[in-house]
C-alpha positions as CSV (number, residue, x, y, z in Angstrom):
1,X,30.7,-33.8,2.8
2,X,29.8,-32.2,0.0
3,X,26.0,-33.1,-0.3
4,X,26.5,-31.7,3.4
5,X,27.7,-28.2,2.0
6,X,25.1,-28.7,-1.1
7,X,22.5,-29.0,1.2
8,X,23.7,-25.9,3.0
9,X,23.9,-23.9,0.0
10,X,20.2,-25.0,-1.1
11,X,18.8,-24.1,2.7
12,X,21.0,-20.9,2.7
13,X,19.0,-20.0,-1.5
14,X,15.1,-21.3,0.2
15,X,15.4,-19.1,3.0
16,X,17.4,-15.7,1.3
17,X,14.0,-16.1,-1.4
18,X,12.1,-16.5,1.9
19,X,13.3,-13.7,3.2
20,X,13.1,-11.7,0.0
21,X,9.5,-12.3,-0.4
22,X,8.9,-11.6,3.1
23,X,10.4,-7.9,2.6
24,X,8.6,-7.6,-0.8
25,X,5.1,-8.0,1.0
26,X,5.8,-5.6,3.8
27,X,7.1,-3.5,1.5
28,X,3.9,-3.8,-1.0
29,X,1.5,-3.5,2.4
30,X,3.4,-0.1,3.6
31,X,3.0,1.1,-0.5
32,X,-0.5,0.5,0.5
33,X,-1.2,1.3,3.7
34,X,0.2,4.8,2.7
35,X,-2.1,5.0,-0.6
36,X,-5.1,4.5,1.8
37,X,-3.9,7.1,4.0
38,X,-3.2,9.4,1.3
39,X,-6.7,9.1,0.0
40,X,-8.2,9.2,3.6
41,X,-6.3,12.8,4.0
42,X,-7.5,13.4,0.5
43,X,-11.1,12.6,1.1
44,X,-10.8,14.8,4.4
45,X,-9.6,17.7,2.5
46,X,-12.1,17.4,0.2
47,X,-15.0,17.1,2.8
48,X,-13.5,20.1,4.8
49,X,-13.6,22.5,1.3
50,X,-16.8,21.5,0.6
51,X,-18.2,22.6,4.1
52,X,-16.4,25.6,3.7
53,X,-18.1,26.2,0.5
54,X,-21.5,25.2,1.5
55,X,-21.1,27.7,4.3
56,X,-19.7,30.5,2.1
57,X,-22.9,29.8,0.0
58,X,-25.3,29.7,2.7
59,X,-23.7,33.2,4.2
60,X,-24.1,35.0,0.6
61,X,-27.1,33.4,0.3
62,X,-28.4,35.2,3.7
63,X,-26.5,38.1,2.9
64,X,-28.9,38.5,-0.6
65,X,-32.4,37.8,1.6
66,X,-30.9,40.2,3.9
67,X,-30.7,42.9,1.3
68,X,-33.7,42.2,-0.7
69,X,-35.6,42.5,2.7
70,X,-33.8,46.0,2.7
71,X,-34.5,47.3,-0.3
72,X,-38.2,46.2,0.0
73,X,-39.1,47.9,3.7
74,X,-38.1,51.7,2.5
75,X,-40.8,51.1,-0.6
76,X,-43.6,49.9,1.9
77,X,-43.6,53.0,3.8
């Protein structure tokens, strides 16, 4: 009887870590999952400002030849 309720205990102990270590892993995997999807928003943002800032660039950039081009056509006549 009581190697019975031992026993019992001991099965109860194996599967409670069991079950522990199964909720730590899922647990670790959504910590993860959510890092990756942090630095996948991250590395969108980044992407997204730079195009932006490429395309502010290349407008001031025409914006200069645009004037230079300008200022040179009333000196050739």
């Amino acid at each position: 009887m009581f190697k019975a309720i031992f026993s019992l205990f001991k099965s109860i102990i194996v599967l409670t870590k069991a079950f522990c270590s199964i909720v730590f892993i899922l647990f670790s995997v959504v910590c993860n999952l959510t890092k990756a999807l942090g630095n996948v928003c991250s590395a969108l943002f980044i992407r997204h400002k730079g195009k932006k800032e490429i395309e502010r660039m290349k407008n001031e950039l025409e914006n200069e030849e645009r004037e230079q081009r300008l200022d040179k056509k009333p000196s050739q006549e």
